[in-house]
N, CA, C and O atoms as a Tinker XYZ file with bonds, in Angstrom:
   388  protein
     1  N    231.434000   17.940000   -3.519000    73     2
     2  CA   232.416000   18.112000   -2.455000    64     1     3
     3  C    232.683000   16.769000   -1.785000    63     2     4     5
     4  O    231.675000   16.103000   -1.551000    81     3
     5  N    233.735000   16.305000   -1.471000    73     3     6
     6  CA   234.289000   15.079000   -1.085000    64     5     7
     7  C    233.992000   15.189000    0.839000    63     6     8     9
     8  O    233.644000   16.035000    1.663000    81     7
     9  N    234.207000   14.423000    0.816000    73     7    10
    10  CA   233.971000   14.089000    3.059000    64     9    11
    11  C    235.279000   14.082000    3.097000    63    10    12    13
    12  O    236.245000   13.512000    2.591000    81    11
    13  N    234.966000   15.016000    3.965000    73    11    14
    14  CA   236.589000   15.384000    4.774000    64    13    15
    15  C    236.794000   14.433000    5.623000    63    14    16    17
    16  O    235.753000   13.928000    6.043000    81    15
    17  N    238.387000   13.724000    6.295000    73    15    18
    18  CA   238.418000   12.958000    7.118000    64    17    19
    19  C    239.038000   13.159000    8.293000    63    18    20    21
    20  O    240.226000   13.430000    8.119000    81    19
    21  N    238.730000   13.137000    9.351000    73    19    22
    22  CA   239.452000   13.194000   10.471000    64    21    23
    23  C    239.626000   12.506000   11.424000    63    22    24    25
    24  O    238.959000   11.654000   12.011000    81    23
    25  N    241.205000   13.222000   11.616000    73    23    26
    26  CA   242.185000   12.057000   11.633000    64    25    27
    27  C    243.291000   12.573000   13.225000    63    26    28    29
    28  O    243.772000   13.687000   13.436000    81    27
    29  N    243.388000   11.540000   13.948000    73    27    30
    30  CA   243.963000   11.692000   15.296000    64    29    31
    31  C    245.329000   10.606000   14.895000    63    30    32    33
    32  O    245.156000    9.529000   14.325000    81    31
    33  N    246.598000   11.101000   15.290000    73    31    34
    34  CA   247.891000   10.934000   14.666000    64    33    35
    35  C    248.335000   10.981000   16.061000    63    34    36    37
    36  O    248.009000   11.740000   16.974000    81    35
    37  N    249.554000    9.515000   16.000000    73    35    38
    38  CA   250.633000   10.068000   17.063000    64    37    39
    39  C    251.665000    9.615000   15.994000    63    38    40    41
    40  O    251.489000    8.816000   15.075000    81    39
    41  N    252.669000   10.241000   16.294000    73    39    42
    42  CA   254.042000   10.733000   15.879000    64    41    43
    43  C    254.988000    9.876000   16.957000    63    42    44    45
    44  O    254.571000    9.691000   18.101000    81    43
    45  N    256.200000    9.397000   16.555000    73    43    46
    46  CA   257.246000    9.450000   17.141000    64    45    47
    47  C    259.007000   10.097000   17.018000    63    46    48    49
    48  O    259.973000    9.644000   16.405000    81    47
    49  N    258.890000   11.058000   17.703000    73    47    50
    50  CA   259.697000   11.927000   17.348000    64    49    51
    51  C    261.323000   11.213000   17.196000    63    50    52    53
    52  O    261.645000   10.313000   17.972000    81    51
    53  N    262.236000   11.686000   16.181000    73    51    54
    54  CA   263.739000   11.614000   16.489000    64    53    55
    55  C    264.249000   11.302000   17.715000    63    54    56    57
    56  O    264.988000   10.319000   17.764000    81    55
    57  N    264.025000   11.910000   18.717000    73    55    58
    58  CA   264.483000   11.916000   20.228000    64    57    59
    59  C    263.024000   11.240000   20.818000    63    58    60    61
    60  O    262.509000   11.900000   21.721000    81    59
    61  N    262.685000   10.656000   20.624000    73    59    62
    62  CA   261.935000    9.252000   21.473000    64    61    63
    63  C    260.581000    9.835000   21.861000    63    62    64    65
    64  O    259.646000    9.200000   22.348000    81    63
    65  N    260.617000   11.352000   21.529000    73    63    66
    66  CA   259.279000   11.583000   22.231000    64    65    67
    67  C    257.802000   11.466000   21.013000    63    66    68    69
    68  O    257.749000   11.499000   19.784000    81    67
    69  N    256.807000   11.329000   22.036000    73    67    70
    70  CA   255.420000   11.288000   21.619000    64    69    71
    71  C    254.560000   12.424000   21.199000    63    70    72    73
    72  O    253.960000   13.011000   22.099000    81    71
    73  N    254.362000   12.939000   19.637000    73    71    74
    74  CA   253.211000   13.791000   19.249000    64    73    75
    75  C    252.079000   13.830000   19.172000    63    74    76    77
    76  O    251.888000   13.650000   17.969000    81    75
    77  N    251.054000   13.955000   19.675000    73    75    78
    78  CA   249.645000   13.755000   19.495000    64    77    79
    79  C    249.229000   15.037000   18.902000    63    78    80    81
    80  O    249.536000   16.127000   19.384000    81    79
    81  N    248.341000   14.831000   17.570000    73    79    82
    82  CA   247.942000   16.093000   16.953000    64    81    83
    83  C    246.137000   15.629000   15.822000    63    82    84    85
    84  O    245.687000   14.511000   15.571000    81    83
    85  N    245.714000   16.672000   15.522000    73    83    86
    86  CA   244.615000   16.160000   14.795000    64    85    87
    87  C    244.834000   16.608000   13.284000    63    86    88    89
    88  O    245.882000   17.179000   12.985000    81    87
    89  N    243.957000   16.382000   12.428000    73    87    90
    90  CA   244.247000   16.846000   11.370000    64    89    91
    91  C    243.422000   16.411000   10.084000    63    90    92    93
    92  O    243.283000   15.188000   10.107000    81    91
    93  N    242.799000   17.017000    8.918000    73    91    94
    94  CA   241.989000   16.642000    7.947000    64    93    95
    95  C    242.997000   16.377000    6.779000    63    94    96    97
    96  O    242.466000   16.178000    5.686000    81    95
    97  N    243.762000   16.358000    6.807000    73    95    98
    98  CA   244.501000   16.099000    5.714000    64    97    99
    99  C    246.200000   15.070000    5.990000    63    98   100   101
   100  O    247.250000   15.554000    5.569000    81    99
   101  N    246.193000   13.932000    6.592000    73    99   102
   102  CA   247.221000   13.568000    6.700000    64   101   103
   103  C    248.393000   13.808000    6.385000    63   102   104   105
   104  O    249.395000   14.226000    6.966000    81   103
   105  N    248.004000   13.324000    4.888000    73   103   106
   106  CA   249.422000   13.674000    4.359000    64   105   107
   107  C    250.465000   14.741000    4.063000    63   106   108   109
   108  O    251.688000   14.651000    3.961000    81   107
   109  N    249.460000   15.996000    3.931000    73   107   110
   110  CA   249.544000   17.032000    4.147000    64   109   111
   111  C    250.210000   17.639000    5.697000    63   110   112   113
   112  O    251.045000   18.528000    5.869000    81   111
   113  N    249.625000   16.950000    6.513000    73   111   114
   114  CA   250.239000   17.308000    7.749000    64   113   115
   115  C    251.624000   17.030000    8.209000    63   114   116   117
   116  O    252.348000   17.645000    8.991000    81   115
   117  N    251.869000   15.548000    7.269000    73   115   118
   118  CA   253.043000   15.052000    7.545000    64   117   119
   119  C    254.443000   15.745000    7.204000    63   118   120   121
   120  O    255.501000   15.944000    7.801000    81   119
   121  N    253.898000   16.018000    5.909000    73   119   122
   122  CA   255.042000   16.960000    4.967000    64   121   123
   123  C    255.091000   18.537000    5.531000    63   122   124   125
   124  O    256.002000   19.255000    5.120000    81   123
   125  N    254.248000   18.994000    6.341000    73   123   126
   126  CA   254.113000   20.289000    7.234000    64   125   127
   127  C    254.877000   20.054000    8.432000    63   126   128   129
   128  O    255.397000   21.053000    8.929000    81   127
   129  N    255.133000   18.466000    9.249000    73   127   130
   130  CA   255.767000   18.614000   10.401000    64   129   131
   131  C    257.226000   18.094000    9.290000    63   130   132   133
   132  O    257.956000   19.039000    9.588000    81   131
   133  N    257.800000   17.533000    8.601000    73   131   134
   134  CA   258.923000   17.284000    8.495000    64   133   135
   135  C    259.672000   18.299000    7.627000    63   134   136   137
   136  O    260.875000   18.156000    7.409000    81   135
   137  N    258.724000   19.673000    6.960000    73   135   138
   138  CA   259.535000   20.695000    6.752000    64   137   139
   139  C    260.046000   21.413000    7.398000    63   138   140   141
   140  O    260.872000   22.149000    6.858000    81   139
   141  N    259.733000   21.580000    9.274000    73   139   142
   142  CA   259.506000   22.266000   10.110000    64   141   143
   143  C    258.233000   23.066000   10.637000    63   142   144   145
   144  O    258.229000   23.331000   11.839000    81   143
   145  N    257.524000   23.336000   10.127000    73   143   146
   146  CA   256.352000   24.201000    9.845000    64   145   147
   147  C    255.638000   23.755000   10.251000    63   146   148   149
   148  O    254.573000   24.373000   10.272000    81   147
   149  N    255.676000   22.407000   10.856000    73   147   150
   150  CA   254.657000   22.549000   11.886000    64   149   151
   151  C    254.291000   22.487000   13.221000    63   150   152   153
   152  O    254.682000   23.526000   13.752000    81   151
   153  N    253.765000   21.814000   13.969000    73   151   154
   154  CA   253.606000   22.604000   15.694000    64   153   155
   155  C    254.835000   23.082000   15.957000    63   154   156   157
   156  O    255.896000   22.894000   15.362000    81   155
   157  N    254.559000   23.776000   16.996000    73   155   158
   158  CA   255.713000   23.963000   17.905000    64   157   159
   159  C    256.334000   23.036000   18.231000    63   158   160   161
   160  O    257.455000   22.995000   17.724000    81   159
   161  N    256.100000   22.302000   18.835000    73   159   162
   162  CA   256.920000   21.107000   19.667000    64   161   163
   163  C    257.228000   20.497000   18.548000    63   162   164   165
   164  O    258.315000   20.153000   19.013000    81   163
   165  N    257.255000   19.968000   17.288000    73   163   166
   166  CA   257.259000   18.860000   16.309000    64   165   167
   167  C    259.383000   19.604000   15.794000    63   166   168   169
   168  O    260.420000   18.941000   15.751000    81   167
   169  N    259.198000   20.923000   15.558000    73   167   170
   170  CA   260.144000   21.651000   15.210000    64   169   171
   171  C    261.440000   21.308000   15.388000    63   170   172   173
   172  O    261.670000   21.717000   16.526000    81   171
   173  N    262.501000   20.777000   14.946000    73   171   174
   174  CA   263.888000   20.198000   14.948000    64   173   175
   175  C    263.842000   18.706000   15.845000    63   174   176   177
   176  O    264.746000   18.175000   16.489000    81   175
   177  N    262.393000   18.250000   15.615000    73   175   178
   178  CA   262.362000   16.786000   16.378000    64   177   179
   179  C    261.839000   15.701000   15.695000    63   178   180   181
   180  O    261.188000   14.737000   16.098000    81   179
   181  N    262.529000   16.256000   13.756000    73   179   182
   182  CA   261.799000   14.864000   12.757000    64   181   183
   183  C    263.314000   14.402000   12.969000    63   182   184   185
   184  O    264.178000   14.872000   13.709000    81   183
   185  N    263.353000   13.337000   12.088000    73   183   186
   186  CA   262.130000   12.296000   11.222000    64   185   187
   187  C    261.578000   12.091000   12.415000    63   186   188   189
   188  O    261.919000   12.105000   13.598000    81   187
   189  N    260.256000   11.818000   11.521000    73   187   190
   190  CA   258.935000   10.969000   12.244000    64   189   191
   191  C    258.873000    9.608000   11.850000    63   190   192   193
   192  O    259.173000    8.990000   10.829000    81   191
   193  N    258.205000    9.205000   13.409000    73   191   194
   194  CA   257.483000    8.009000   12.621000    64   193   195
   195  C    256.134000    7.716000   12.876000    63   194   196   197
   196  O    256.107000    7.633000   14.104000    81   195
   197  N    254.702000    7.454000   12.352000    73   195   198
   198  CA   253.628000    7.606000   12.617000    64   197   199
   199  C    253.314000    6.272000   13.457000    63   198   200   201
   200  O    253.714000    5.170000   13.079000    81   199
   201  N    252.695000    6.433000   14.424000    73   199   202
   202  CA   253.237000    5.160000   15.688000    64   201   203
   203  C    251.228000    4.708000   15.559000    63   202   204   205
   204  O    250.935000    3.513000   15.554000    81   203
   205  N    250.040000    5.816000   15.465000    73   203   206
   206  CA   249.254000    5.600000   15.644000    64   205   207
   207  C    248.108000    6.594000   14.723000    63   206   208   209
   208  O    248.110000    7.817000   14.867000    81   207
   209  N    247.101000    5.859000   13.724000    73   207   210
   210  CA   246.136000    6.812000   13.466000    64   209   211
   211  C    245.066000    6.063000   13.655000    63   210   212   213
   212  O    245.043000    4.834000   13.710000    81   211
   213  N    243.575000    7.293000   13.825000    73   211   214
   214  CA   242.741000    7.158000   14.066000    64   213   215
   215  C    241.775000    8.231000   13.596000    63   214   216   217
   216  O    242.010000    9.428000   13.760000    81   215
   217  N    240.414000    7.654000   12.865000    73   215   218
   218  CA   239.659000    8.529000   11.759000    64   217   219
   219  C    238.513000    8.297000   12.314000    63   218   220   221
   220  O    238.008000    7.283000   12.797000    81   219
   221  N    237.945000   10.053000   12.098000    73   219   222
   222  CA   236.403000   10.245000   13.001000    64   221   223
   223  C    235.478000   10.824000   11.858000    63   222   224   225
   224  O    235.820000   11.624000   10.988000    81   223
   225  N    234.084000   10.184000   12.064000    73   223   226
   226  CA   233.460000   10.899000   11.063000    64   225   227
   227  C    233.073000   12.528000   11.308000    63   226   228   229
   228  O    232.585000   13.220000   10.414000    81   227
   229  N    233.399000   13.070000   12.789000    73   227   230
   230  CA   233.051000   14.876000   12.746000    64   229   231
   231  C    234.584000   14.919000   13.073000    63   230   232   233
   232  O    235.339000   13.947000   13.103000    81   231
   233  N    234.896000   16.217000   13.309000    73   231   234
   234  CA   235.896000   17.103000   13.812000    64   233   235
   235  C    235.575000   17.266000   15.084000    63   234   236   237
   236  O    236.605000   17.429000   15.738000    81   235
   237  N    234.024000   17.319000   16.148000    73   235   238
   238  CA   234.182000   17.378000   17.252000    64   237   239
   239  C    234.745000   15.978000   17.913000    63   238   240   241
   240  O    235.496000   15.942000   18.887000    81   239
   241  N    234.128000   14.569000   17.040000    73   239   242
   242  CA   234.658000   13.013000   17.643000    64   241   243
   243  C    236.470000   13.501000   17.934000    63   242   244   245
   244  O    237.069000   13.473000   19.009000    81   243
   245  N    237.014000   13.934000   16.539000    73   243   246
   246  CA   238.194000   13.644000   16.736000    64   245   247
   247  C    239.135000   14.261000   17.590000    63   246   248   249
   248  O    240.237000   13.843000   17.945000    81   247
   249  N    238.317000   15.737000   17.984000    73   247   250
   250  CA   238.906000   16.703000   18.909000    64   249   251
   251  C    238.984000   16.171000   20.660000    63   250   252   253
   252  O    239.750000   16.324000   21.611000    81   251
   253  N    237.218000   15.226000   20.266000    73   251   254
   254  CA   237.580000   14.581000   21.777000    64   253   255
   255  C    238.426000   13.890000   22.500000    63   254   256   257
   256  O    238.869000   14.018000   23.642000    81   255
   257  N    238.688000   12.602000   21.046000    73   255   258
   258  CA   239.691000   11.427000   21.003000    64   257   259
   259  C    241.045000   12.080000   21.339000    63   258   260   261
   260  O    241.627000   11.666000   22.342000    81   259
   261  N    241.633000   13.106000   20.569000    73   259   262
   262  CA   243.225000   14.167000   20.610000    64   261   263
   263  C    243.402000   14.309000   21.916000    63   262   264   265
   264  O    244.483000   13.984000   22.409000    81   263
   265  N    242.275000   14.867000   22.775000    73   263   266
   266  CA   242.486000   15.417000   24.437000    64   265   267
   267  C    242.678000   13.993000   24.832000    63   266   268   269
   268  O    243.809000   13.615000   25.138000    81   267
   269  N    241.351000   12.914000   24.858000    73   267   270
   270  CA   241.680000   12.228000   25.541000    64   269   271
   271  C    242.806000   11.059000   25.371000    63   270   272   273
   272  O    242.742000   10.085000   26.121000    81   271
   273  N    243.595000   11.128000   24.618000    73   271   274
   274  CA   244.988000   10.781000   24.159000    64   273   275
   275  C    246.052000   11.412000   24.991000    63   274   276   277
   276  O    247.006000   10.792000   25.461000    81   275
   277  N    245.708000   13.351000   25.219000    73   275   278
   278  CA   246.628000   13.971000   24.977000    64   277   279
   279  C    246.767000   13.405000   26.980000    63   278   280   281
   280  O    247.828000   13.496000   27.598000    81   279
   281  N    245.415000   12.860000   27.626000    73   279   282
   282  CA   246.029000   13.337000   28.863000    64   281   283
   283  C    246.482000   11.897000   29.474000    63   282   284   285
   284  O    246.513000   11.688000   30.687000    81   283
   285  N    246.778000   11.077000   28.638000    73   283   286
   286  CA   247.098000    9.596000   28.833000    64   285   287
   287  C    248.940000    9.963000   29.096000    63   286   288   289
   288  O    249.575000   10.963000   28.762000    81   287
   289  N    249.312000    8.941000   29.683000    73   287   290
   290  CA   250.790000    9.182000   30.545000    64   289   291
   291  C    251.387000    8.431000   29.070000    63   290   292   293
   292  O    250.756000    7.831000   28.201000    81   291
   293  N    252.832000    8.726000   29.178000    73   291   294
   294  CA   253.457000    8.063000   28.061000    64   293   295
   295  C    253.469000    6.327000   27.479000    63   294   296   297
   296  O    253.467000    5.776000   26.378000    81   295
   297  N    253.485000    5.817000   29.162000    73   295   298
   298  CA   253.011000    4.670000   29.010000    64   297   299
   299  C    251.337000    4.301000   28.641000    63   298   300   301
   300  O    250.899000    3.244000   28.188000    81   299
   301  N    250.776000    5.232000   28.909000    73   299   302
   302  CA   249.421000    4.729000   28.536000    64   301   303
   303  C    249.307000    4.849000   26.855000    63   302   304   305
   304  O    248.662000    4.202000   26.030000    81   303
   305  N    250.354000    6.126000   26.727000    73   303   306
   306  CA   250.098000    6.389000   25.396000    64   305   307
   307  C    250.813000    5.246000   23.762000    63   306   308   309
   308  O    250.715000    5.194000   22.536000    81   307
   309  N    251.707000    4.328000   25.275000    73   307   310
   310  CA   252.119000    2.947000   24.312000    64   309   311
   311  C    251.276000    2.261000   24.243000    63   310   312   313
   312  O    250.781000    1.947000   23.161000    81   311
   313  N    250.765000    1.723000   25.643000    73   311   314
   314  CA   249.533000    0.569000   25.623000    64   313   315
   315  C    248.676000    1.066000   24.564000    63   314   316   317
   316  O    248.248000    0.152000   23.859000    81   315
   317  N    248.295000    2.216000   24.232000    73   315   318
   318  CA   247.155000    2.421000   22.769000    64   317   319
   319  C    247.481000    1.734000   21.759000    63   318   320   321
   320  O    246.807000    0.877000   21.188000    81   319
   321  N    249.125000    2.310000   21.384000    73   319   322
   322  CA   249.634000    2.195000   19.980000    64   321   323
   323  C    249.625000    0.159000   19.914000    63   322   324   325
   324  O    249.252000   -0.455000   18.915000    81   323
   325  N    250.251000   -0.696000   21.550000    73   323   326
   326  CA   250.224000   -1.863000   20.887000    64   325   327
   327  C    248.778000   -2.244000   20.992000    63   326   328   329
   328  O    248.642000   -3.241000   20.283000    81   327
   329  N    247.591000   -1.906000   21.564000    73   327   330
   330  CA   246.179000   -2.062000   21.717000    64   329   331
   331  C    245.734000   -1.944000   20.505000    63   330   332   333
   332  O    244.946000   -2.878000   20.348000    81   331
   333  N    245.823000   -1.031000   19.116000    73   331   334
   334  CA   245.875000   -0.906000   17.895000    64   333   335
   335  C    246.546000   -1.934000   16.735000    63   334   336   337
   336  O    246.114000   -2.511000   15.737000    81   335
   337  N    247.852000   -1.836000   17.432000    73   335   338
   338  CA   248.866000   -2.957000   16.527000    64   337   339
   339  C    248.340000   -4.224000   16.957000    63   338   340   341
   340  O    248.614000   -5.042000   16.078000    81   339
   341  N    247.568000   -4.893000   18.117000    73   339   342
   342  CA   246.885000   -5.995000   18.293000    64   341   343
   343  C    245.560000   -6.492000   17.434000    63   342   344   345
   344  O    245.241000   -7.676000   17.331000    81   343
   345  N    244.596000   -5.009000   16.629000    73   343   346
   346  CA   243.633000   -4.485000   16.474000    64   345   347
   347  C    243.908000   -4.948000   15.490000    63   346   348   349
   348  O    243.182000   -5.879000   15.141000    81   347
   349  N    245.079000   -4.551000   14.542000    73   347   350
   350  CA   245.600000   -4.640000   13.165000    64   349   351
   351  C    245.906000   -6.368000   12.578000    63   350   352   353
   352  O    245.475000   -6.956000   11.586000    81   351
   353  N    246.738000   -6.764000   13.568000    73   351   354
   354  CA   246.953000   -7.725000   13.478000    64   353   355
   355  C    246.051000   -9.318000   13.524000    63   354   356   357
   356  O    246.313000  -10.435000   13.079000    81   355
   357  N    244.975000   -8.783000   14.247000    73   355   358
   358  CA   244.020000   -9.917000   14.275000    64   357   359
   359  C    243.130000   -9.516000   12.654000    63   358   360   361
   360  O    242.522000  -10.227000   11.855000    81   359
   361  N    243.355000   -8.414000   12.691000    73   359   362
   362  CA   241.645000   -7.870000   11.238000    64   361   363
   363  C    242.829000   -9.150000   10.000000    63   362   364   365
   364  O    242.454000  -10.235000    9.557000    81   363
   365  N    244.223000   -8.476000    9.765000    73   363   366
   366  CA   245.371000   -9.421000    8.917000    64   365   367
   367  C    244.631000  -10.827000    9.088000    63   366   368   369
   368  O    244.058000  -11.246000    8.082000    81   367
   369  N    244.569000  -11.724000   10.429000    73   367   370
   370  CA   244.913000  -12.778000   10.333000    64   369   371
   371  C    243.286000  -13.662000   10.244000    63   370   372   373
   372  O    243.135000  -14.862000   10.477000    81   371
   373  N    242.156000  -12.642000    9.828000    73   371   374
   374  CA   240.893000  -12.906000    9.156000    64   373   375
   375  C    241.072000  -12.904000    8.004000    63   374   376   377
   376  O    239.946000  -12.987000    7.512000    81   375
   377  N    241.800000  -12.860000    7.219000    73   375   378
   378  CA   241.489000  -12.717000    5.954000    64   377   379
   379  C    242.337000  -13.679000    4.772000    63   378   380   381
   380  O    243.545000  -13.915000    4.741000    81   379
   381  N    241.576000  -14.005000    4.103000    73   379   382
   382  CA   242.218000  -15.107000    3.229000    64   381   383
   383  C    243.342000  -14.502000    2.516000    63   382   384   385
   384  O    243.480000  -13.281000    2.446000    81   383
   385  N    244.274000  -15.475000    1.902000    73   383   386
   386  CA   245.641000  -15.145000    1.185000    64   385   387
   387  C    245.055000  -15.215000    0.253000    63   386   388
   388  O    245.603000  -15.036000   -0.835000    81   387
């Protein structure tokens, strides 16, 4: 049996707004919110664009991380995504060509 991964996702919706959701199967999830089918709120508000992920080794880590995402203000919930894209960008600029 393979290790499941979990995974804390923000979304950026068509109309500007912010999804926060969890999920063991990414990709799977993705193709579930852009058929419609998935959350409620996600429903006639693709395309997406995935603004932020984040992978926990339990399902309780990642359930914690989702809330405490979910109760961050919109602006807080940017400062993450460029706090990440800063994250990303320095690991890039360690590494040899």
């Amino acid at each position: 049996m393979t290790e499941m991964e979990h995974t804390v996702y923000m979304l950026k919706c068509a109309d500007d707004t912010l999804y926060t959701g969890y999920t063991n199967d990414l990709e799977n999830r993705l193709r579930t919110h852009e058929s419609g089918k998935g959350a409620k709120y996600t429903r006639g508000r693709g395309p997406f664009q995935v603004m932020f992920v984040e992978k926990f080794p339990t399902k309780e880590a990642a359930l914690k991380r989702e809330y405490e995402i979910k109760q961050l203000t919109r602006k807080g919930k940017f400062q993450l995504i460029r706090d990440k894209l800063k994250e990303v960008m320095q690991y890039d600029d360690t590494k040899e060509l």
